[in-house]
mmJSON file of the N, C-alpha and C atoms, coordinates in Angstrom:
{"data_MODEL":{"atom_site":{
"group_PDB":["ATOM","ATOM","ATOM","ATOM","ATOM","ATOM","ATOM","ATOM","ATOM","ATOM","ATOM","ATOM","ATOM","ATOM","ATOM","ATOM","ATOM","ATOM","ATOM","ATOM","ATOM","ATOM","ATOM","ATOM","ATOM","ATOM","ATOM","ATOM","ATOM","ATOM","ATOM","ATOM","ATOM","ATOM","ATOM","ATOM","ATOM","ATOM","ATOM","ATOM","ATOM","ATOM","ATOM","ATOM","ATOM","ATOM","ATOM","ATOM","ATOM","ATOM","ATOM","ATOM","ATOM","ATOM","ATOM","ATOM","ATOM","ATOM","ATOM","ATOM","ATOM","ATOM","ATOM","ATOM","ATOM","ATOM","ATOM","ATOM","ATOM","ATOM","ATOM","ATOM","ATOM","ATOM","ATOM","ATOM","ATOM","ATOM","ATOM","ATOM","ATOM","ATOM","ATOM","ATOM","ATOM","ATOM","ATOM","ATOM","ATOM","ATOM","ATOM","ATOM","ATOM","ATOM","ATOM","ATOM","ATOM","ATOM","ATOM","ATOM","ATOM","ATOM","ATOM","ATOM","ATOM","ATOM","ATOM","ATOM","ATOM","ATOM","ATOM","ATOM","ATOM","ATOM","ATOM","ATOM","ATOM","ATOM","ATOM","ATOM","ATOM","ATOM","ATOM","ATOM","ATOM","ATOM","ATOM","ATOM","ATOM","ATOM","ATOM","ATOM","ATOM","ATOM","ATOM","ATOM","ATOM","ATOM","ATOM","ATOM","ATOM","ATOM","ATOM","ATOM","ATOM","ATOM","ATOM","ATOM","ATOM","ATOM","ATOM","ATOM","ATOM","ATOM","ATOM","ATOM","ATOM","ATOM","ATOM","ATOM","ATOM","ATOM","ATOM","ATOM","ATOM","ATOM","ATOM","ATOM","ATOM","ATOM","ATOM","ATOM","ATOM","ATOM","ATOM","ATOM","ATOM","ATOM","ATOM","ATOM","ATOM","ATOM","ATOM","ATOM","ATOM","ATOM"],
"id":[1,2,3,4,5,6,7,8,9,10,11,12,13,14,15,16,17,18,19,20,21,22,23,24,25,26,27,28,29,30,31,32,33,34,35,36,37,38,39,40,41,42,43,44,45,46,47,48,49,50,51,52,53,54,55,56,57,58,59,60,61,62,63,64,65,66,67,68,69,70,71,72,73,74,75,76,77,78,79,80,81,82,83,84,85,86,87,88,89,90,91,92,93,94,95,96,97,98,99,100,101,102,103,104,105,106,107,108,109,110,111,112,113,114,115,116,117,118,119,120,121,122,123,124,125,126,127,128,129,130,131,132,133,134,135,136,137,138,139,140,141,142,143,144,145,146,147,148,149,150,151,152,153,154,155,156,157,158,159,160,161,162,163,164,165,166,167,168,169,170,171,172,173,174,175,176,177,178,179,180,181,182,183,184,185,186],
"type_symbol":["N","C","C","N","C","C","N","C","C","N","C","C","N","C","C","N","C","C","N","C","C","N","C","C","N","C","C","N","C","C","N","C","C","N","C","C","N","C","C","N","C","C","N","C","C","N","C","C","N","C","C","N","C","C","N","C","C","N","C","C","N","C","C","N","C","C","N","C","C","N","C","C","N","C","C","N","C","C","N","C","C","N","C","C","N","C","C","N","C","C","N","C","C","N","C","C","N","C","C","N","C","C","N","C","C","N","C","C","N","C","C","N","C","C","N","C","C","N","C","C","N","C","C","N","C","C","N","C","C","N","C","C","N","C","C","N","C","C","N","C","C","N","C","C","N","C","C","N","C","C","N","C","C","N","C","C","N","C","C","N","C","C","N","C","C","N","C","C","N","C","C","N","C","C","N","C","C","N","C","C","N","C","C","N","C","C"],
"label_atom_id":["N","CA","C","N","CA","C","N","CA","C","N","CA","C","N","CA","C","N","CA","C","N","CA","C","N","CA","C","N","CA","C","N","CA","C","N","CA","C","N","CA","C","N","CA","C","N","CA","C","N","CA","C","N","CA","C","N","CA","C","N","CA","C","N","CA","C","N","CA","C","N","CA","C","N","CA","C","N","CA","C","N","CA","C","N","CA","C","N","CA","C","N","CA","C","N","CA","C","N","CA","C","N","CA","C","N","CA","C","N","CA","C","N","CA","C","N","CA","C","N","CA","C","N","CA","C","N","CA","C","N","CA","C","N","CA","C","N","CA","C","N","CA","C","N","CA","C","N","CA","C","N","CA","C","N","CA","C","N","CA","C","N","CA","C","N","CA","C","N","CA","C","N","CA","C","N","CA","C","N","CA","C","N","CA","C","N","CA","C","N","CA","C","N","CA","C","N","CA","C","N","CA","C","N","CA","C","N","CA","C","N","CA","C","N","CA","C"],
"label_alt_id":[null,null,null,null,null,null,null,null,null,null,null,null,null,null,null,null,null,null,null,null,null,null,null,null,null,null,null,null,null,null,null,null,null,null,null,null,null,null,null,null,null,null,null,null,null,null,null,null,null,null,null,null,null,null,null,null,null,null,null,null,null,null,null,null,null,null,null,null,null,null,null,null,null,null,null,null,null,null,null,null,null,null,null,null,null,null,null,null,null,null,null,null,null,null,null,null,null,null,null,null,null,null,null,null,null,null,null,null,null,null,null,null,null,null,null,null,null,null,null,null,null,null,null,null,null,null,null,null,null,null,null,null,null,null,null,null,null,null,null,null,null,null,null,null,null,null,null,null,null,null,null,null,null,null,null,null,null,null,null,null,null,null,null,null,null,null,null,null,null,null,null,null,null,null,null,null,null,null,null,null,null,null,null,null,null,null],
"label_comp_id":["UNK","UNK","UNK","UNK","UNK","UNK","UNK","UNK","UNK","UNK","UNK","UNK","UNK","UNK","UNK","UNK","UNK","UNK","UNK","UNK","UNK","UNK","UNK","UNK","UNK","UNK","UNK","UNK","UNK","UNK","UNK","UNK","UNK","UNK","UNK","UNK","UNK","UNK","UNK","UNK","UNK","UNK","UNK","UNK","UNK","UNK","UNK","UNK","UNK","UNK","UNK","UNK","UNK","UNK","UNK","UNK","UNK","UNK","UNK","UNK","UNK","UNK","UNK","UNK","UNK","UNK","UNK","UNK","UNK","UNK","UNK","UNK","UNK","UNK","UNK","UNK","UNK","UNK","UNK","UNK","UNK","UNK","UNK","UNK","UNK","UNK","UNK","UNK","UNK","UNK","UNK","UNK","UNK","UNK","UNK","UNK","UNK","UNK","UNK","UNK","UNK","UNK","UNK","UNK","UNK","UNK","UNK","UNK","UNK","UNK","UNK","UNK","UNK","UNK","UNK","UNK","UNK","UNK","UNK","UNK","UNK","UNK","UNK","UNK","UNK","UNK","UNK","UNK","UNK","UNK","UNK","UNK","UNK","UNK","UNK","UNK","UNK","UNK","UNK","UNK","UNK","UNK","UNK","UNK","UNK","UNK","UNK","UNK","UNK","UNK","UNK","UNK","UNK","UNK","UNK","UNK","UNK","UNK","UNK","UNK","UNK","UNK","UNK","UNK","UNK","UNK","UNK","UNK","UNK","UNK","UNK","UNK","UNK","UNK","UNK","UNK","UNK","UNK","UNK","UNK","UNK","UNK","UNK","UNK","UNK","UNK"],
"label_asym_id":["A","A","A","A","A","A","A","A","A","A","A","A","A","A","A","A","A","A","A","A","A","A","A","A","A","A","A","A","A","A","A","A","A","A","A","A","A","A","A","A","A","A","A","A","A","A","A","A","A","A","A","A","A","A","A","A","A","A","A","A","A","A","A","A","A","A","A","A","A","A","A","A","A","A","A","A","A","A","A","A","A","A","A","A","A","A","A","A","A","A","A","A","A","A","A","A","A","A","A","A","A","A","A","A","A","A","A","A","A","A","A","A","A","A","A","A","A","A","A","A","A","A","A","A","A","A","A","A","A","A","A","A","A","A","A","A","A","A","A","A","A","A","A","A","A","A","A","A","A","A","A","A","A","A","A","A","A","A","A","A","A","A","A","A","A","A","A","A","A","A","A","A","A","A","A","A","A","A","A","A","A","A","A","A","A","A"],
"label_entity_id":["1","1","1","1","1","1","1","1","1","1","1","1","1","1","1","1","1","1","1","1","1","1","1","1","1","1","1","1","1","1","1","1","1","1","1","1","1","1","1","1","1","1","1","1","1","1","1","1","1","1","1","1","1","1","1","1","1","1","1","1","1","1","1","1","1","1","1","1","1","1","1","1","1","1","1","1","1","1","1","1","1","1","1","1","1","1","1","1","1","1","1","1","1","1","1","1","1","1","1","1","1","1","1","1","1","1","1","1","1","1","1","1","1","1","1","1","1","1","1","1","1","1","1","1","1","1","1","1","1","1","1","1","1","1","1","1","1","1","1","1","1","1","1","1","1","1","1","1","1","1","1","1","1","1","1","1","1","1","1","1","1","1","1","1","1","1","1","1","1","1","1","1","1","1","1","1","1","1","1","1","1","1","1","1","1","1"],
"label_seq_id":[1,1,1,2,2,2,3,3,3,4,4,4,5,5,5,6,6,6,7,7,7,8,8,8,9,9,9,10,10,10,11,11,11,12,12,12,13,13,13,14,14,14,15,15,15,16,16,16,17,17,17,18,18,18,19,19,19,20,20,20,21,21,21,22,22,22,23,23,23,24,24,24,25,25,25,26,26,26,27,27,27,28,28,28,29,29,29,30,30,30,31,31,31,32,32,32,33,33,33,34,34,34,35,35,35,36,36,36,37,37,37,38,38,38,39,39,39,40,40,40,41,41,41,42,42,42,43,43,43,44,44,44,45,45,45,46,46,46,47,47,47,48,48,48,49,49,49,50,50,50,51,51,51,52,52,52,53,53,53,54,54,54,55,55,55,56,56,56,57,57,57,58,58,58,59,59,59,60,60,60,61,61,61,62,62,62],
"pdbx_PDB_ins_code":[null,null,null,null,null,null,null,null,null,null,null,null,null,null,null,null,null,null,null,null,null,null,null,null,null,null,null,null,null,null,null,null,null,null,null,null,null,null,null,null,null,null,null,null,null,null,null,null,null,null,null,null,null,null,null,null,null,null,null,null,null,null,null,null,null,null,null,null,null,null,null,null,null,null,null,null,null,null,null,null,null,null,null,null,null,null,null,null,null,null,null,null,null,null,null,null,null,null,null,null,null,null,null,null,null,null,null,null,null,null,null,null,null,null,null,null,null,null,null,null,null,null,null,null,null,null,null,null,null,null,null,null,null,null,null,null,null,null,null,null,null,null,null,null,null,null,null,null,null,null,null,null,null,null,null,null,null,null,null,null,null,null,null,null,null,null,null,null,null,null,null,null,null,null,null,null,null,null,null,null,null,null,null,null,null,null],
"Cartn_x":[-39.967,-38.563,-37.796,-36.634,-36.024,-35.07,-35.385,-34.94,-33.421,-32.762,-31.048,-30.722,-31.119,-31.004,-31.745,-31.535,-32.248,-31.044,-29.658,-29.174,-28.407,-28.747,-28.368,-29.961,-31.243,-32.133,-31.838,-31.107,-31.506,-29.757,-28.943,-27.583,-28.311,-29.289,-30.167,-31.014,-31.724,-32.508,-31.264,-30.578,-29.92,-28.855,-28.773,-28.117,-29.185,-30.532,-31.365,-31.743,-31.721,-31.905,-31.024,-29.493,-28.731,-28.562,-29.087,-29.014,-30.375,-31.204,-32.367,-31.842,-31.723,-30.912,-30.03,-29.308,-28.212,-28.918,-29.692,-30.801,-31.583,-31.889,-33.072,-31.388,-30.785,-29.843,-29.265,-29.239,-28.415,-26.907,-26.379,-25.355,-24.951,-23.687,-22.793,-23.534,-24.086,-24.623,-23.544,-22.307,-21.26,-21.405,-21.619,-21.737,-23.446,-24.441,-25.54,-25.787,-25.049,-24.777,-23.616,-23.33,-22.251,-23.228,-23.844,-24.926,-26.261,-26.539,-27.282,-27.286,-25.628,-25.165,-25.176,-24.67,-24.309,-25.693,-26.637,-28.178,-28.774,-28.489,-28.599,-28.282,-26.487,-25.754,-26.607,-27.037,-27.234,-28.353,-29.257,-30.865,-30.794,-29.686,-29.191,-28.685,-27.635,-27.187,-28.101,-29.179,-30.628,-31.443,-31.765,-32.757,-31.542,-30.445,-29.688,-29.631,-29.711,-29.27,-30.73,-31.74,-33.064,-33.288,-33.487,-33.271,-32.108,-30.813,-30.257,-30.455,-31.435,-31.942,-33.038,-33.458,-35.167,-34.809,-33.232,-32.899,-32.865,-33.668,-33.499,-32.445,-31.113,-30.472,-29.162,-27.997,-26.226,-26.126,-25.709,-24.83,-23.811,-23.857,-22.554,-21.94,-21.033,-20.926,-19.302,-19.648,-18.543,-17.84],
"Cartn_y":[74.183,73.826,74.656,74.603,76.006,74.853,74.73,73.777,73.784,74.553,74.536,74.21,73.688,72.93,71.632,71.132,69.828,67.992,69.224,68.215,67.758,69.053,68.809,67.932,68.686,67.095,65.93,65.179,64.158,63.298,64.237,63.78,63.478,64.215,64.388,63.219,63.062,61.965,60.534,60.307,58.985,58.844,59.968,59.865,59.278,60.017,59.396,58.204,57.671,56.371,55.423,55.919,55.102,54.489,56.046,55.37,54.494,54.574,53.878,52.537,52.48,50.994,50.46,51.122,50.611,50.341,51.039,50.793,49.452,49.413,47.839,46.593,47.294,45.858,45.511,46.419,46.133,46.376,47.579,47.565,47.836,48.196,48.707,50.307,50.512,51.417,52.674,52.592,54.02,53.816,53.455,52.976,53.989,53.399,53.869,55.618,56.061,57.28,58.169,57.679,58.567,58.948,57.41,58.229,58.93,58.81,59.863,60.953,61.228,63.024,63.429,62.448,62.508,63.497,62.529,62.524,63.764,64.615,65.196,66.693,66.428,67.849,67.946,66.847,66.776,67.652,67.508,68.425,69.695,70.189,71.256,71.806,71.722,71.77,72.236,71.16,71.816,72.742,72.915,73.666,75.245,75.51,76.596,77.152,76.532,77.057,77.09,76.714,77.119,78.582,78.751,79.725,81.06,80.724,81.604,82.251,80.964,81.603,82.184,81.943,83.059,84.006,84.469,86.094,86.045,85.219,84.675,85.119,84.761,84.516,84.309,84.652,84.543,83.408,82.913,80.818,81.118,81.177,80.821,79.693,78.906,77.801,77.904,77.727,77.563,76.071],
"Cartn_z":[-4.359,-4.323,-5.354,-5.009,-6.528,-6.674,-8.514,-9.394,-9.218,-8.999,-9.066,-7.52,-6.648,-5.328,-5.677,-6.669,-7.522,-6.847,-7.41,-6.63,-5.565,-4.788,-3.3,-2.546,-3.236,-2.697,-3.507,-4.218,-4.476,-3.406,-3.31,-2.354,-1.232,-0.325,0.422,1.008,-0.206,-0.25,-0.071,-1.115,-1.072,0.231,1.35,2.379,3.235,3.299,4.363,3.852,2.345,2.584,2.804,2.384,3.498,4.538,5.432,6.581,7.327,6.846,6.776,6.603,5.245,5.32,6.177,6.764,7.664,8.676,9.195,10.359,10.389,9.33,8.494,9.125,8.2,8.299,9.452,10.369,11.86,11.654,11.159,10.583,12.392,12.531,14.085,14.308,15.538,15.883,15.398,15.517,15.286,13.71,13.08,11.738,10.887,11.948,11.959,12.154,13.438,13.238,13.074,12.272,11.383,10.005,9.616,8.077,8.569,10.069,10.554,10.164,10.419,11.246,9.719,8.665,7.065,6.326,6.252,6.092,6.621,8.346,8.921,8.438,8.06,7.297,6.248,4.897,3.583,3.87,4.998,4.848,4.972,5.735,6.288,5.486,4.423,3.397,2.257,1.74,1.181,1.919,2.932,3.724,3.391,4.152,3.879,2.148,1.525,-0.204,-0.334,-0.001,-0.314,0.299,1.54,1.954,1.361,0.896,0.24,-1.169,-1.823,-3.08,-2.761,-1.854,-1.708,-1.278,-0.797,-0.113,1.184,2.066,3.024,4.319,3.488,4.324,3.692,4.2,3.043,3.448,2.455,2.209,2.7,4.38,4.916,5.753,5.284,6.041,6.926,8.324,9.105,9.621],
"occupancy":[1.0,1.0,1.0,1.0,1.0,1.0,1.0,1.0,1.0,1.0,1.0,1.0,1.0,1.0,1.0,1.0,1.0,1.0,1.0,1.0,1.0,1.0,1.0,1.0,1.0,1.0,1.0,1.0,1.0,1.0,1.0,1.0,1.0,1.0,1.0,1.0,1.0,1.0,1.0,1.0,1.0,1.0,1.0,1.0,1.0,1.0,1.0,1.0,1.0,1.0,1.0,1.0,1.0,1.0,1.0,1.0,1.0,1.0,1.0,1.0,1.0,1.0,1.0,1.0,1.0,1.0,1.0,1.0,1.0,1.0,1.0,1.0,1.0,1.0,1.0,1.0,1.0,1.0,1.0,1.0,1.0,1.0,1.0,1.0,1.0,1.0,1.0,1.0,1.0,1.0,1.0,1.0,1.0,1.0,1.0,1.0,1.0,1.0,1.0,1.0,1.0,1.0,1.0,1.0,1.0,1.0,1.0,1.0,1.0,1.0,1.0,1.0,1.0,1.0,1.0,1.0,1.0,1.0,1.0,1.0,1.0,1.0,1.0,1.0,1.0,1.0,1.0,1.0,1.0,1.0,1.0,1.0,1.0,1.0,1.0,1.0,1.0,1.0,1.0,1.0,1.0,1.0,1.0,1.0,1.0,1.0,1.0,1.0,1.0,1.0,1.0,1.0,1.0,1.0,1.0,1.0,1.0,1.0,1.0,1.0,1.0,1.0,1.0,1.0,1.0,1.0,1.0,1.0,1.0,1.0,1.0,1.0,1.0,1.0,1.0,1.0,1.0,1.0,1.0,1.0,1.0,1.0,1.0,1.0,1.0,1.0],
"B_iso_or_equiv":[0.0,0.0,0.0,0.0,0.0,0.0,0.0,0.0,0.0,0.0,0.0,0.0,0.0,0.0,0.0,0.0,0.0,0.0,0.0,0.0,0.0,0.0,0.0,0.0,0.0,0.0,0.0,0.0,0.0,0.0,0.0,0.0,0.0,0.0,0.0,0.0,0.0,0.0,0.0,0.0,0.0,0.0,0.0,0.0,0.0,0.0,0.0,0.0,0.0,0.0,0.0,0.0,0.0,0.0,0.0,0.0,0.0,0.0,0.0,0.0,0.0,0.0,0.0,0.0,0.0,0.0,0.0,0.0,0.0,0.0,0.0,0.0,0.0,0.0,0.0,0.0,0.0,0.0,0.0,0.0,0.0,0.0,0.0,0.0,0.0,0.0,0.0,0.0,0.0,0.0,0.0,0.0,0.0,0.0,0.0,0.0,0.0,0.0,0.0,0.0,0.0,0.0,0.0,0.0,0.0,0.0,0.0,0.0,0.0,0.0,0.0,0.0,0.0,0.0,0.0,0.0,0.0,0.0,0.0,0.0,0.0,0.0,0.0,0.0,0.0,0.0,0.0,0.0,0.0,0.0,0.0,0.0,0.0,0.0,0.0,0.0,0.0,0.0,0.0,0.0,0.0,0.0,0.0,0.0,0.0,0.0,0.0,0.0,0.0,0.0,0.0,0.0,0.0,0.0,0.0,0.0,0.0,0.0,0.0,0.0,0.0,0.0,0.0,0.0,0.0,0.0,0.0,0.0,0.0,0.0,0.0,0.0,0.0,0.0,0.0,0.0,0.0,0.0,0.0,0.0,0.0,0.0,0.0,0.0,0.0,0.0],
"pdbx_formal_charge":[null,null,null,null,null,null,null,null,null,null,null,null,null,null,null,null,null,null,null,null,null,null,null,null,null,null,null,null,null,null,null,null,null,null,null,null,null,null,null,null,null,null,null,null,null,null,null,null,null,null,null,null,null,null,null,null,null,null,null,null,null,null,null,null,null,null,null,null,null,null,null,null,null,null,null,null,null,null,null,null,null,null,null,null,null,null,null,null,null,null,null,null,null,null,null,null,null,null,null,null,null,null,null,null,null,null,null,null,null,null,null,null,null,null,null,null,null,null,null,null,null,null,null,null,null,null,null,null,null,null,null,null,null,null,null,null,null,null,null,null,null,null,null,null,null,null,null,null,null,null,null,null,null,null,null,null,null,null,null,null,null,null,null,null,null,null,null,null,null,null,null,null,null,null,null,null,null,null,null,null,null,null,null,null,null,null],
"auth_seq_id":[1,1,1,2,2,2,3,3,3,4,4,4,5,5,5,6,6,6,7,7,7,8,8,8,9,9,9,10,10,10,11,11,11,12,12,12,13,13,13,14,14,14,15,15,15,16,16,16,17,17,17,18,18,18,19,19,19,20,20,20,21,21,21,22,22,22,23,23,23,24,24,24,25,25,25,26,26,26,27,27,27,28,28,28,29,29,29,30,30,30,31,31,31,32,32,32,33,33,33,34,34,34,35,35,35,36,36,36,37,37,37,38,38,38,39,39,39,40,40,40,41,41,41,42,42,42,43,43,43,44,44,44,45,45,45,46,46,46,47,47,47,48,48,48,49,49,49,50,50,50,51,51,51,52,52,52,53,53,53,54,54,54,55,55,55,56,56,56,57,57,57,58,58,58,59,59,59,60,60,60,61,61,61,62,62,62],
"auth_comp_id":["UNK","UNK","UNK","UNK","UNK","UNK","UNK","UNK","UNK","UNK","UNK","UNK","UNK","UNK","UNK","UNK","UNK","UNK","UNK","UNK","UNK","UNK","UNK","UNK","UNK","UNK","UNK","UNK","UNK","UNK","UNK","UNK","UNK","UNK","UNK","UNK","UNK","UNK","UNK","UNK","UNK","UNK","UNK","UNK","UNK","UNK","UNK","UNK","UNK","UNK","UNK","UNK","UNK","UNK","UNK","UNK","UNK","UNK","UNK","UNK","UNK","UNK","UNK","UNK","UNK","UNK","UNK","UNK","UNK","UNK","UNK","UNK","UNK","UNK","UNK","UNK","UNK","UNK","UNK","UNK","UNK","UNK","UNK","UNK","UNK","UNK","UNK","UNK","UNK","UNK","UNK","UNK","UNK","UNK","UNK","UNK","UNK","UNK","UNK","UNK","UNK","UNK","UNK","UNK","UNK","UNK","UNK","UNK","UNK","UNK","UNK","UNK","UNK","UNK","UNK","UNK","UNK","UNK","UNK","UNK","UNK","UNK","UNK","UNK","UNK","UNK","UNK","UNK","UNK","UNK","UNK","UNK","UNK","UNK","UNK","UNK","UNK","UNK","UNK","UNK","UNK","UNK","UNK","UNK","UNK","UNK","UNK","UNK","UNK","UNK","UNK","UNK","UNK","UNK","UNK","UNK","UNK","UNK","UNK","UNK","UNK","UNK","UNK","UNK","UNK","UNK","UNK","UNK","UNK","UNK","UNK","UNK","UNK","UNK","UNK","UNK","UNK","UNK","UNK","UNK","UNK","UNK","UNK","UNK","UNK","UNK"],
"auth_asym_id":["A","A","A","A","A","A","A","A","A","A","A","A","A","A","A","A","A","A","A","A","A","A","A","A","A","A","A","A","A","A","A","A","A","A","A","A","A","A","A","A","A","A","A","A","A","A","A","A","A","A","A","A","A","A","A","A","A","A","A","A","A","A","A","A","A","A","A","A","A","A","A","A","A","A","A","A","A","A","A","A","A","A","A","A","A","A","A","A","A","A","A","A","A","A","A","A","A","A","A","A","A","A","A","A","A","A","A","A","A","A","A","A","A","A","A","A","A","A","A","A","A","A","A","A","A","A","A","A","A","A","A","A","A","A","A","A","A","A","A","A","A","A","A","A","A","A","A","A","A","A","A","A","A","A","A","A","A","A","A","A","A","A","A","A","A","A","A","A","A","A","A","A","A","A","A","A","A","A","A","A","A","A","A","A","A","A"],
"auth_atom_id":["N","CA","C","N","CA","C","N","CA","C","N","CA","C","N","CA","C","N","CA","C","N","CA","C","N","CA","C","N","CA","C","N","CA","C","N","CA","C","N","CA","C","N","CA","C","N","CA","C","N","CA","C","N","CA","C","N","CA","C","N","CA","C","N","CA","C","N","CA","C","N","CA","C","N","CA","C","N","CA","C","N","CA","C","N","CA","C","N","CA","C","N","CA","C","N","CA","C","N","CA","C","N","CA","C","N","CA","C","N","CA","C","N","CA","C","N","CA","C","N","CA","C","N","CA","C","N","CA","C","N","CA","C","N","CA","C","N","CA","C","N","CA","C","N","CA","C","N","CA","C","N","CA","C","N","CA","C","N","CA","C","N","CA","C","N","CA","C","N","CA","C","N","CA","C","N","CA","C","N","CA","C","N","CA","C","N","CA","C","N","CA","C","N","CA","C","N","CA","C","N","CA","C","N","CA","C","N","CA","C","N","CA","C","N","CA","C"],
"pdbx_PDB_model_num":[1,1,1,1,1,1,1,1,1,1,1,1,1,1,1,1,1,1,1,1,1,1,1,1,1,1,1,1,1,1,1,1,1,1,1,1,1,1,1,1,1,1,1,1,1,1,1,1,1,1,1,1,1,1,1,1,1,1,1,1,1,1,1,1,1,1,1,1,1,1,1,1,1,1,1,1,1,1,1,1,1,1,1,1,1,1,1,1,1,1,1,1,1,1,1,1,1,1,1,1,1,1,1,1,1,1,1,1,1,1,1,1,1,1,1,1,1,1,1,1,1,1,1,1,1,1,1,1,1,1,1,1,1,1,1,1,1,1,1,1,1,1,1,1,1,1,1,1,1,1,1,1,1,1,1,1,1,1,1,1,1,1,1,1,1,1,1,1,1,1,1,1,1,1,1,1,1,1,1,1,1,1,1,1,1,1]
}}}
C-alpha cells in the first residue's frame, strides 16, 4: 500500500462500512444504494491514486 493514500483507505473503509450497516439495519433500499455507489467511488478513488503513485497511470478524474 503507499503510505500517503493512508487516508483515502481509511474514507474507504468507513464508507463500506456504512453501507454495510445500512444493509444490517434495513435502512430504504435508495438509501442503501446511494452509500453503495459512495463506498464504490471511495475504492476507485484509492485503487486510481495507488496506481498514480506507482507511475501507472495520470490522476485524472472526469
Amino acid at each position: 500500500m503507499i503510505e500517503a493514500g493512508e487516508p483515502l483507505i481509511q474514507e474507504a473503509t468507513a464508507a463500506l462500512r456504512r453501507y454495510h450497516q445500512a444493509q444490517a439495519d434495513g435502512e430504504a433500499p435508495e438509501q442503501v444504494e446511494r452509500l453503495r455507489q459512495i463506498a464504490e467511488s471511495a475504492y476507485q478513488a484509492v485503487t486510481d491514486y495507488q496506481l498514480y503513485a506507482l507511475g501507472h497511470q495520470p490522476l485524472i478524474r472526469h
